[in-house]
VOLO-57547 format. One line per field, with one value per atom (N, C-alpha, C, O): residue number from 1; residue in three letters; atom name; x, y, z. Coordinates in Angstrom, 2 decimals. Each point is the difference from the previous one (the first is absolute). Layout:
! VOLO-57547
pos: [NUM | ...]
code: [Ala | ...]
site: [CA | ...]
x: [X | ...]
y: [Y | ...]
z: [Z | ...]
This chain:
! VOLO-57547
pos: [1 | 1 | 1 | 1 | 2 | 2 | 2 | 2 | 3 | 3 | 3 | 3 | 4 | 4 | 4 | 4 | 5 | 5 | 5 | 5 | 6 | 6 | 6 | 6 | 7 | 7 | 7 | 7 | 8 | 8 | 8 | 8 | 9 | 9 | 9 | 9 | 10 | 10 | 10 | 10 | 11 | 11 | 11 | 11 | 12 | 12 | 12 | 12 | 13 | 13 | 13 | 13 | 14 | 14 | 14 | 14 | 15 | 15 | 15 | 15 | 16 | 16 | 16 | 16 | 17 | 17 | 17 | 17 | 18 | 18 | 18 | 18 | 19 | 19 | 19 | 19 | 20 | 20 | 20 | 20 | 21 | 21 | 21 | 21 | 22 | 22 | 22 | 22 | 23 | 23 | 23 | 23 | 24 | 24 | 24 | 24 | 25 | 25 | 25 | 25 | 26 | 26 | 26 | 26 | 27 | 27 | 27 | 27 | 28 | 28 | 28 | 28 | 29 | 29 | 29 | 29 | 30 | 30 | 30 | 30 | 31 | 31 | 31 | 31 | 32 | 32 | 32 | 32 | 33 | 33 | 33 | 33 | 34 | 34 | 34 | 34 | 35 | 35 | 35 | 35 | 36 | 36 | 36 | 36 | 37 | 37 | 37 | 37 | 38 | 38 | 38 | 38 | 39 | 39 | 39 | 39 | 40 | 40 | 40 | 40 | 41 | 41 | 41 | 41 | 42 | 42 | 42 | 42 | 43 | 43 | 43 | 43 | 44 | 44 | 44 | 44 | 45 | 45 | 45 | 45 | 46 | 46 | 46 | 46 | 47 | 47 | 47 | 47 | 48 | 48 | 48 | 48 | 49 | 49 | 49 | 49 | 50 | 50 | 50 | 50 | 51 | 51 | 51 | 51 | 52 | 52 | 52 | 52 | 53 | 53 | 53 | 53 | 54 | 54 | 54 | 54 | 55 | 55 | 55 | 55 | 56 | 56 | 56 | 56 | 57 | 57 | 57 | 57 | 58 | 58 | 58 | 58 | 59 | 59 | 59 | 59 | 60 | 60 | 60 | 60 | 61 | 61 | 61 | 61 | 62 | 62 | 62 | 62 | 63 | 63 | 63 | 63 | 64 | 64 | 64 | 64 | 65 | 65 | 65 | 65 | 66 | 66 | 66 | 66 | 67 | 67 | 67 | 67 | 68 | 68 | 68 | 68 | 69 | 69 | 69 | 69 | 70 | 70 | 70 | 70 | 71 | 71 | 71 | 71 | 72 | 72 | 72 | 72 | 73 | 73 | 73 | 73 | 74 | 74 | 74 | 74 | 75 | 75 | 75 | 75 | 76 | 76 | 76 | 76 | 77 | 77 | 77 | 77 | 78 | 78 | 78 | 78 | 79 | 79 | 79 | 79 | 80 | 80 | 80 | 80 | 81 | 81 | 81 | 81 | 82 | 82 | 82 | 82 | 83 | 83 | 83 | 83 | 84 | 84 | 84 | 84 | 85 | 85 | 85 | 85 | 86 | 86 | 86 | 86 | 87 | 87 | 87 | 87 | 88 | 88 | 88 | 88 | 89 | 89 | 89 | 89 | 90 | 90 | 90 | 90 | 91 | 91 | 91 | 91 | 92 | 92 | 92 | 92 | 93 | 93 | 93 | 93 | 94 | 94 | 94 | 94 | 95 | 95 | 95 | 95 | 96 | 96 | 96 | 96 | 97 | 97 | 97 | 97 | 98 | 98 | 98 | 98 | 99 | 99 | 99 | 99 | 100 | 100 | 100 | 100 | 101 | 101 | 101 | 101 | 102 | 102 | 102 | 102 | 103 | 103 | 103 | 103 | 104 | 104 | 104 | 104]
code: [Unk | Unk | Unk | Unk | Unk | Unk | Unk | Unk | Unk | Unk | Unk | Unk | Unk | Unk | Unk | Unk | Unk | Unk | Unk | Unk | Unk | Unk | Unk | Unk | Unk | Unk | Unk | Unk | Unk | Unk | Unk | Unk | Unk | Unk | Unk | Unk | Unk | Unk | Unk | Unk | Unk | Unk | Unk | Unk | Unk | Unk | Unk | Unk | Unk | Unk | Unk | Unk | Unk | Unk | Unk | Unk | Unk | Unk | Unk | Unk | Unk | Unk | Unk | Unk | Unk | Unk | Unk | Unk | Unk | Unk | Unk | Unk | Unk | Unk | Unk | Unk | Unk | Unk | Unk | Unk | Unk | Unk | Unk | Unk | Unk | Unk | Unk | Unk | Unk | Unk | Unk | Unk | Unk | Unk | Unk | Unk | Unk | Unk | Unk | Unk | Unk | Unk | Unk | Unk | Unk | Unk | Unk | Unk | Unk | Unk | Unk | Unk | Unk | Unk | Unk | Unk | Unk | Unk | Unk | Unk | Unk | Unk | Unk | Unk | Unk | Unk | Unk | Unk | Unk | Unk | Unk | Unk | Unk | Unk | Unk | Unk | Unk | Unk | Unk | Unk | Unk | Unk | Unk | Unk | Unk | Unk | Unk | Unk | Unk | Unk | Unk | Unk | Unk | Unk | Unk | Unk | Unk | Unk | Unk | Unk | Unk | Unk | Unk | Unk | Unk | Unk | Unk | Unk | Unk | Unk | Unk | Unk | Unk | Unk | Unk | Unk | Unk | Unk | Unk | Unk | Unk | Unk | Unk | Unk | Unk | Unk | Unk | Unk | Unk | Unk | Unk | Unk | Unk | Unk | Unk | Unk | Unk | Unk | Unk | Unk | Unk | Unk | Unk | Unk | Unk | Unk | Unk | Unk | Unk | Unk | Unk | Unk | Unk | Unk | Unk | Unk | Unk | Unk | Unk | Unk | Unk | Unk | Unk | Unk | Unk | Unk | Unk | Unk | Unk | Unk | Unk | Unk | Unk | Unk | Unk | Unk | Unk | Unk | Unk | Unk | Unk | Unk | Unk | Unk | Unk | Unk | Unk | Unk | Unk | Unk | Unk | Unk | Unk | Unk | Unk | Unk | Unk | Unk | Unk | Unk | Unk | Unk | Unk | Unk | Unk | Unk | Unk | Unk | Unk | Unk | Unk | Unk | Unk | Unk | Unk | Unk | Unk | Unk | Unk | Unk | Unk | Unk | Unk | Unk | Unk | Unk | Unk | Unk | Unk | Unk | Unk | Unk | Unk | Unk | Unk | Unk | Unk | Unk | Unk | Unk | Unk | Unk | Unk | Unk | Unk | Unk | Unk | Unk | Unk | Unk | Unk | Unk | Unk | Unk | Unk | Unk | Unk | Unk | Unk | Unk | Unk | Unk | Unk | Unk | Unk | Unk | Unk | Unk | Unk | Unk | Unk | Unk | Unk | Unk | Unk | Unk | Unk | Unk | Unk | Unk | Unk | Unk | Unk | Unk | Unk | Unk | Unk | Unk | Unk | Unk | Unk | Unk | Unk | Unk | Unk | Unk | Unk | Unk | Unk | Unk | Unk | Unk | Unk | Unk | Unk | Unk | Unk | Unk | Unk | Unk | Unk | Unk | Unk | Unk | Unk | Unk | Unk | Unk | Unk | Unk | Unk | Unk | Unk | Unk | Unk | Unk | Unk | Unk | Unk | Unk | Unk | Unk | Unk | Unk | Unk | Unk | Unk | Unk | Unk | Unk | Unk | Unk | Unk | Unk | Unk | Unk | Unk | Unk | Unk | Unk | Unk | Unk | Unk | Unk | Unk | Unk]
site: [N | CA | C | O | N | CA | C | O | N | CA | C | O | N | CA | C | O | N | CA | C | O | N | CA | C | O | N | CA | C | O | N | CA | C | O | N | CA | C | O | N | CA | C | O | N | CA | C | O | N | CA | C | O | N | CA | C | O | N | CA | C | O | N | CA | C | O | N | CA | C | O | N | CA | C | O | N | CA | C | O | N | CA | C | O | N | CA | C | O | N | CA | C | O | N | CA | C | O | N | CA | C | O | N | CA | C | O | N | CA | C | O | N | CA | C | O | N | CA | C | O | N | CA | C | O | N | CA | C | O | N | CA | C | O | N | CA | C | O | N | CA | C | O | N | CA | C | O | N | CA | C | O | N | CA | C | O | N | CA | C | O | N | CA | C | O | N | CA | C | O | N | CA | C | O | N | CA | C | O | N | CA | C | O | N | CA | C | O | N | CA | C | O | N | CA | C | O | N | CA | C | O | N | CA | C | O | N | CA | C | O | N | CA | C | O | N | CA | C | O | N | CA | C | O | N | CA | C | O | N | CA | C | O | N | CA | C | O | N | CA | C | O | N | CA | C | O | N | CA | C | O | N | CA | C | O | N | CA | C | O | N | CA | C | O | N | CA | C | O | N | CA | C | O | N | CA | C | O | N | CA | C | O | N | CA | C | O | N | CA | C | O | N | CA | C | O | N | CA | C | O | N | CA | C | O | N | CA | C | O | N | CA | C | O | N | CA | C | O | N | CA | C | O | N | CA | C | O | N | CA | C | O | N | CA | C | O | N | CA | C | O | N | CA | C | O | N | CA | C | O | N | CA | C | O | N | CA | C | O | N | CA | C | O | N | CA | C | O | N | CA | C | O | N | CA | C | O | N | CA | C | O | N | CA | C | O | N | CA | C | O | N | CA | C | O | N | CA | C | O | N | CA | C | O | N | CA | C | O | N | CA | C | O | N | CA | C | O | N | CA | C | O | N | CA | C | O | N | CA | C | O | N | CA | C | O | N | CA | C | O | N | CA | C | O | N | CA | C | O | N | CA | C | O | N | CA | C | O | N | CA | C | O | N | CA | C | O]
x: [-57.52 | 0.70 | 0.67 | 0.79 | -0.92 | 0.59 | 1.37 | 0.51 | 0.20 | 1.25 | -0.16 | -0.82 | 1.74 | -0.15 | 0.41 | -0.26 | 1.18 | 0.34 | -0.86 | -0.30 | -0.22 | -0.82 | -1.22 | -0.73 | -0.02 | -1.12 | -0.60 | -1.06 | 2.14 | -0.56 | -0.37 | 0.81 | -1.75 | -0.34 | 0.57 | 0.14 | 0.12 | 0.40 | -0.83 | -1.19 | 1.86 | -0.99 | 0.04 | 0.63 | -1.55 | 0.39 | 1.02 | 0.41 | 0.72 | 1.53 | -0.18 | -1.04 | 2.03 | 0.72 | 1.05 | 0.80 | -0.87 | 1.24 | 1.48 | 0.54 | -0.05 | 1.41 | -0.03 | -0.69 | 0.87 | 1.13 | -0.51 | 0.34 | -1.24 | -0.84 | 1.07 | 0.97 | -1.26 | 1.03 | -0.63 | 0.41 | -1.46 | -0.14 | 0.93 | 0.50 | -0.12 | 1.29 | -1.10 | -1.14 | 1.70 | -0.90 | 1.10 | 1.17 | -1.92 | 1.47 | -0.67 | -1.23 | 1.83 | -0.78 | 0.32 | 1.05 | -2.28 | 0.52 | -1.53 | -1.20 | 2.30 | -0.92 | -0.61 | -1.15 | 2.03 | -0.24 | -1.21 | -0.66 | 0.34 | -1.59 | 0.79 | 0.80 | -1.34 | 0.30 | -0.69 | -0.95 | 1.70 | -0.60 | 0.89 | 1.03 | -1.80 | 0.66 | 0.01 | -0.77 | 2.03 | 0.81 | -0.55 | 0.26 | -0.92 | -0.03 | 1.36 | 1.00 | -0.85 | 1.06 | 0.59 | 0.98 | -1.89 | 0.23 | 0.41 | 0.54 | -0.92 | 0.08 | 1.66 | 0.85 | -0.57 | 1.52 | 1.05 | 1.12 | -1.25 | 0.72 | 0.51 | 1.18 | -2.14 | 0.00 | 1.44 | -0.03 | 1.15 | 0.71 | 0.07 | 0.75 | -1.92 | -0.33 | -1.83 | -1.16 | 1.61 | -1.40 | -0.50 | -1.16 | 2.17 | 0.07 | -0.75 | -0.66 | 1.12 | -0.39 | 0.90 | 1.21 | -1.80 | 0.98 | 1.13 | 0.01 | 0.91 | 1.19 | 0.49 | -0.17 | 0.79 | 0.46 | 0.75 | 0.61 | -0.90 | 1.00 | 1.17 | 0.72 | -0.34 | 1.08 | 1.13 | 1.21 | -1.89 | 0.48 | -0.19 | 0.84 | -1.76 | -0.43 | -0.84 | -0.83 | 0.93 | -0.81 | -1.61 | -0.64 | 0.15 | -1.18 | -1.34 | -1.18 | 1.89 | -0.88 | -0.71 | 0.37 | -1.24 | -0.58 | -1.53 | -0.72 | 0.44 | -1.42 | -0.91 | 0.37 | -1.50 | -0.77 | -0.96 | -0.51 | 0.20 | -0.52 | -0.38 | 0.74 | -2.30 | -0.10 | 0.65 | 1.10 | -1.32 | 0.68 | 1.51 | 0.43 | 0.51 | 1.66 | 0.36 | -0.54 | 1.71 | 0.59 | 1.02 | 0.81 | -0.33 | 1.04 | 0.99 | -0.54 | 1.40 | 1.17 | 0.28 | 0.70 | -1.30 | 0.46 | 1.58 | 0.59 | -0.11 | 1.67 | 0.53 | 0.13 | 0.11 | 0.49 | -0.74 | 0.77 | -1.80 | -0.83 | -0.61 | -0.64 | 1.14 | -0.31 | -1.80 | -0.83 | 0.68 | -1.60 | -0.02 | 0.60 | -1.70 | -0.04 | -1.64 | -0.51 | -0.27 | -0.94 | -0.63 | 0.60 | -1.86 | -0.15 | -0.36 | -0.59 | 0.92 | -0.25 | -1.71 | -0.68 | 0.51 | -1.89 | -0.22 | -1.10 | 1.80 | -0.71 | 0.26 | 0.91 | -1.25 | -0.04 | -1.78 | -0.64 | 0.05 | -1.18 | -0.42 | 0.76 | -1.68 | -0.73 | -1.50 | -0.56 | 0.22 | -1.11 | 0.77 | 1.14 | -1.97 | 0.02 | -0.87 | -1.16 | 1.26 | -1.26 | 0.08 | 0.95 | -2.38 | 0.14 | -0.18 | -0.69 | 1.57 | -0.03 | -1.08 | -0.74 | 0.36 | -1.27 | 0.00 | 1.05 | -2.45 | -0.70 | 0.40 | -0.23 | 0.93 | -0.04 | -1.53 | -0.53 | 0.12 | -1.58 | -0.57 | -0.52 | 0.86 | -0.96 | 1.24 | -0.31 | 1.42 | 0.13 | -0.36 | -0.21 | 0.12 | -0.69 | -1.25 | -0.17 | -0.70 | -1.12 | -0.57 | -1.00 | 2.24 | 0.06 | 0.39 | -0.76 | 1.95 | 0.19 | -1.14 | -0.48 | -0.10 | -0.97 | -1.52 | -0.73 | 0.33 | -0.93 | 0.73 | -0.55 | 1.69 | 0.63 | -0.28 | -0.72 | 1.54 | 0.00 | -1.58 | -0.20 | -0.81 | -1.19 | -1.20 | -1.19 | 1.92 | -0.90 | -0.92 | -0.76 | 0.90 | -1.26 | 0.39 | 1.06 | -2.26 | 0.20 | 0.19 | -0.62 | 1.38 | -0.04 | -1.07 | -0.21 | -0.22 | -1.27 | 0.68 | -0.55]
y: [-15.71 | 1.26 | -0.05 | -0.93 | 1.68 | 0.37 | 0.20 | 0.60 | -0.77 | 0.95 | 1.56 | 0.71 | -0.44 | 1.44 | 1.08 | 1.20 | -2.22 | 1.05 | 0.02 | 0.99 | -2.40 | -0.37 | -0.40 | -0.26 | 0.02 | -0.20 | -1.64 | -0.51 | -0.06 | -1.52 | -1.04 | 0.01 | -0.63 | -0.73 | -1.70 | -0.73 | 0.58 | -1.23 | -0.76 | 0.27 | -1.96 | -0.62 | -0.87 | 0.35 | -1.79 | -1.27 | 0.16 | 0.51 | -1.21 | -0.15 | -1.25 | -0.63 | 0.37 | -1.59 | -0.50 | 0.70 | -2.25 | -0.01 | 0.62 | 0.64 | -0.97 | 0.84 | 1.69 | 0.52 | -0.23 | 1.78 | 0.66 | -0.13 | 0.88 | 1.22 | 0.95 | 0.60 | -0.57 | 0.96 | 1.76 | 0.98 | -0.97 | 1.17 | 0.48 | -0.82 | 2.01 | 1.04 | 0.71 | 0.29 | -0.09 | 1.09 | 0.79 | -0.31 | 1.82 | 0.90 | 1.35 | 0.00 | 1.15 | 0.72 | 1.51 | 0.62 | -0.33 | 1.32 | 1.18 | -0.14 | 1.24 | 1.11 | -0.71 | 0.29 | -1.25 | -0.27 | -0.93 | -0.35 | -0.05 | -1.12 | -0.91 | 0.29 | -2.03 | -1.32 | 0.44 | 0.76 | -1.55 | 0.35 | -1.46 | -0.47 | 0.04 | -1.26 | 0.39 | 0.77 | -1.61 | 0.51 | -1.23 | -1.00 | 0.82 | -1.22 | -0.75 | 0.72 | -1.73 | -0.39 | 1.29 | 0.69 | -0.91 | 1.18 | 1.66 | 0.81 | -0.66 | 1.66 | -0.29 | 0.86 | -1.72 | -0.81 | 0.31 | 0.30 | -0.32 | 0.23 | 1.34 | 0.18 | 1.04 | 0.98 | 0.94 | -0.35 | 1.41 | -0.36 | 1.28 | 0.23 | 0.42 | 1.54 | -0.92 | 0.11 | -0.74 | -0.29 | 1.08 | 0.09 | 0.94 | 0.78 | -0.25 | 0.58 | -1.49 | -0.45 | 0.26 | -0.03 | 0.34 | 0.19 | -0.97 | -1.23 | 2.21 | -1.32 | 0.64 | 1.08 | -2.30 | 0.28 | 1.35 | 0.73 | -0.73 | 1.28 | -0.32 | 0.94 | -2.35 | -0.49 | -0.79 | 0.19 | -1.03 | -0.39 | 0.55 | -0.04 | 0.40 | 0.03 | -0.76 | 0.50 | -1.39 | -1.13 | 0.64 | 0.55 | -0.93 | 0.01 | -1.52 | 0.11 | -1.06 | -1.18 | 0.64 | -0.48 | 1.40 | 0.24 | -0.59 | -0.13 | -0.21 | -0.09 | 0.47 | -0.23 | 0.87 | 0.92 | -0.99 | -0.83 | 0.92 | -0.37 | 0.58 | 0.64 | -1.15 | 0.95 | 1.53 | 0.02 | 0.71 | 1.44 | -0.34 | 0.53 | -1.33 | -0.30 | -0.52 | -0.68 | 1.45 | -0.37 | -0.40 | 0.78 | -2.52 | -0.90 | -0.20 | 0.19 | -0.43 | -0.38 | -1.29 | -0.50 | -0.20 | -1.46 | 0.06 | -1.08 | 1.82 | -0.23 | 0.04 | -1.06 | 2.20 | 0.29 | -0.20 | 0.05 | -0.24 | 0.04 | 1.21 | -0.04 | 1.23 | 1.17 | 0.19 | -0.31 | 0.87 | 0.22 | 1.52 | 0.68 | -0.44 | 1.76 | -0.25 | -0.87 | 2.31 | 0.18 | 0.74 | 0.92 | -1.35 | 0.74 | 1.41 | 0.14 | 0.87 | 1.73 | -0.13 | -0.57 | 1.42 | 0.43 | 0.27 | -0.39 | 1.04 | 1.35 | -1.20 | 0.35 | -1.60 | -1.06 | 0.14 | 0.19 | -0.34 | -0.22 | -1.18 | -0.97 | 0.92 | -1.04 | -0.95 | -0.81 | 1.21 | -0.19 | -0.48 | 0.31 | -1.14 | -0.81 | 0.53 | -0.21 | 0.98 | -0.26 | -0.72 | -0.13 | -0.57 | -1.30 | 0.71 | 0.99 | -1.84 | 0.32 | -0.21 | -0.90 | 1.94 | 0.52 | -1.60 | -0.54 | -0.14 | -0.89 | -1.27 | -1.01 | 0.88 | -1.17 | -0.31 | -1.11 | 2.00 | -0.44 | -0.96 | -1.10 | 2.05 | -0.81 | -1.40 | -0.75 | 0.51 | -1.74 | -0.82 | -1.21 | 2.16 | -1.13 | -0.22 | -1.08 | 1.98 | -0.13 | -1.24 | -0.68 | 0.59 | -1.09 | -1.06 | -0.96 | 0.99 | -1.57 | -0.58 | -1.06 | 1.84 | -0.84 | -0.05 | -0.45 | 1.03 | -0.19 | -1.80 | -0.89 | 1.14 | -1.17 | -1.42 | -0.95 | 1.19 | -0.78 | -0.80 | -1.20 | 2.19 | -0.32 | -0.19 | 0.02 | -0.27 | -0.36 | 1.77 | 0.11 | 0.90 | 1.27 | 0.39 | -0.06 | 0.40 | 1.29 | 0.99 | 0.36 | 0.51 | 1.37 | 1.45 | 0.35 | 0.08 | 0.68 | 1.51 | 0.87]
z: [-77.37 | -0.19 | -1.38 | -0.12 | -0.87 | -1.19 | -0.34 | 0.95 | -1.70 | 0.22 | 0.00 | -0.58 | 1.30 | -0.25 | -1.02 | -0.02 | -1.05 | -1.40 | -1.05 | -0.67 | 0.50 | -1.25 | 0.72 | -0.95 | 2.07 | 0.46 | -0.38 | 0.35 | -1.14 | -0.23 | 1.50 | 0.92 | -0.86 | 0.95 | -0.25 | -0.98 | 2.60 | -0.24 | -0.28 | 0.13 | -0.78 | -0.18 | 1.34 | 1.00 | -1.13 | 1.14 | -0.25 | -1.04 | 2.60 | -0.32 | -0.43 | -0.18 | 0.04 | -0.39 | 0.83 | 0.64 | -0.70 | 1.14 | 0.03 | -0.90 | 2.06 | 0.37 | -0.15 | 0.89 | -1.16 | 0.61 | -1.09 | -1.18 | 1.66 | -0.51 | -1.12 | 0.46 | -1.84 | -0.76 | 0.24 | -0.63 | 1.69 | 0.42 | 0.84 | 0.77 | -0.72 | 1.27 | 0.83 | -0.36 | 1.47 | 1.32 | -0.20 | -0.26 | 0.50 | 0.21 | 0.67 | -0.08 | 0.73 | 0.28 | -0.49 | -0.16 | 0.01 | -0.86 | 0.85 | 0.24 | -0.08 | 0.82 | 1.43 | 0.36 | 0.43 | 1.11 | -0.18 | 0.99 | -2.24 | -0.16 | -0.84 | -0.89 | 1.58 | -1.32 | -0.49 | 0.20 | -1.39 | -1.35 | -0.48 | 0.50 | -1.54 | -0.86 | -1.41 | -0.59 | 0.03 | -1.49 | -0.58 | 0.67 | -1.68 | -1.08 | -0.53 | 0.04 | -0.42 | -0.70 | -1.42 | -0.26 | -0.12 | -1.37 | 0.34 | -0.75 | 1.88 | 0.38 | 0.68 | -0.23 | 0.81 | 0.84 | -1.16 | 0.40 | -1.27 | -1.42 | 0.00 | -0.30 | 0.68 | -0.09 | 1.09 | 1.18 | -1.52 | 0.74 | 1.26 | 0.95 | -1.53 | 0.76 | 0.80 | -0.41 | 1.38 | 1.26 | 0.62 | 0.39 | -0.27 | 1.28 | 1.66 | 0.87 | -1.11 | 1.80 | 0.83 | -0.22 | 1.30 | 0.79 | 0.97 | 0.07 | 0.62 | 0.29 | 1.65 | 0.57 | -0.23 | 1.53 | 0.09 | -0.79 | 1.99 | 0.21 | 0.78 | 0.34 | 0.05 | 0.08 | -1.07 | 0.01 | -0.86 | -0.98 | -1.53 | -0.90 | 0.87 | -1.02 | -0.72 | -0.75 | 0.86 | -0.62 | -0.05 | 0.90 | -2.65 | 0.11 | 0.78 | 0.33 | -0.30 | 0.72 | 1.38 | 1.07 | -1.07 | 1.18 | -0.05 | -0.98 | 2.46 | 0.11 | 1.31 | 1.15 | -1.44 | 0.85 | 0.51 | -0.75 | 2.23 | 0.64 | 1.58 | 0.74 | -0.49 | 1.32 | -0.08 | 0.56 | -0.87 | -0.06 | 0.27 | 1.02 | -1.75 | 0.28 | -1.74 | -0.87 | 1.04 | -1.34 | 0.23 | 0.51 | -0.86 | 0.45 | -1.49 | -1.09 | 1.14 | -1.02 | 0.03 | 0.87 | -1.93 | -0.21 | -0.30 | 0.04 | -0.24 | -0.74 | 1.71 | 0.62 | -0.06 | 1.40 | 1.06 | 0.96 | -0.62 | 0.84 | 0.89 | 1.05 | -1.93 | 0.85 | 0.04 | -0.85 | 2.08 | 0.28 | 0.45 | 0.84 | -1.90 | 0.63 | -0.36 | -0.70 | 1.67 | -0.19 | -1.18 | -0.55 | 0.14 | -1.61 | 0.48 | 1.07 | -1.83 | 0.24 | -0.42 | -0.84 | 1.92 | 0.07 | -1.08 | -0.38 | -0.48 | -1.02 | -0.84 | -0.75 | 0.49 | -0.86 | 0.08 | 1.03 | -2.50 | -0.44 | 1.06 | 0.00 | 0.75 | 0.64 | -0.37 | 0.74 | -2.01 | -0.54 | -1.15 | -0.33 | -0.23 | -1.39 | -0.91 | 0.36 | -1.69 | -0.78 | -0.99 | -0.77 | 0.77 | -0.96 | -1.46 | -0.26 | -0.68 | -1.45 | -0.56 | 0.38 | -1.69 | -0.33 | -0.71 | -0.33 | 0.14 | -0.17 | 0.58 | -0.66 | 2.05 | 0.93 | 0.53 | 0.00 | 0.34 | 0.32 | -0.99 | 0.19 | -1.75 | -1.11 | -0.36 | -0.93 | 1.58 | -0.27 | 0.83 | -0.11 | 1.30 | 1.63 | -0.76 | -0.56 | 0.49 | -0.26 | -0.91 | 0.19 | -1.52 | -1.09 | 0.65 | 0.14 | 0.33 | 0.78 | 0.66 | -0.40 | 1.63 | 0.26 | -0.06 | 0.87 | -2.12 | -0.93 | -1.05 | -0.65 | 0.98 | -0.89 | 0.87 | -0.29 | 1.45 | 1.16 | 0.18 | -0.21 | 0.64 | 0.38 | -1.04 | 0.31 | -2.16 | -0.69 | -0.19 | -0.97 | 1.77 | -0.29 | -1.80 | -0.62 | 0.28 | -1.40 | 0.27 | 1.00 | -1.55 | 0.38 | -0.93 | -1.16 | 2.56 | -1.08 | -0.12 | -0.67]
């Protein structure tokens, strides 16, 4: 999954604690790059008990790492993913890479 401001992909991690953030914005994770984390307008969204933006979506439930509040995510949240224009053409390169193919 990309970030969602600048679309950069992660690379392999490295050991210990990911300098990637989860956060949720329009009721969908979404992950912030280190470099986009800088930025001080995310607009993600935040509890509706605390406030806190540290939320994370799961199973149709949106939980609060800061408070622990759990609410269900609202329907009229996008349920489909569309993949960013030329993900096909880096799968495609990776494993043309992977499996030694040329690409014709």
């Amino acid at each position: 999954m990309p970030c969602y401001q600048c679309g950069a992909r992660q690379t392999d991690p490295v050991r210990g604690v990911s300098p990637w953030r989860r956060g949720v914005r329009g009721e969908v994770q979404v992950l912030i790059c280190p470099d986009c984390q800088l930025s001080h307008d995310l607009e993600l969204d935040v509890c509706e008990s605390c406030g806190s933006s540290s939320l994370i979506c799961r199973l149709g439930e949106v939980e609060c790492r800061s408070c622990g509040s759990v609410r269900l995510a609202r329907l009229s949240a996008p349920t489909g993913s569309t993949p960013l224009p030329g993900l096909a053409d880096e799968v495609e390169a990776a494993l043309n890479r992977v499996l030694g193919l040329s690409r014709h």
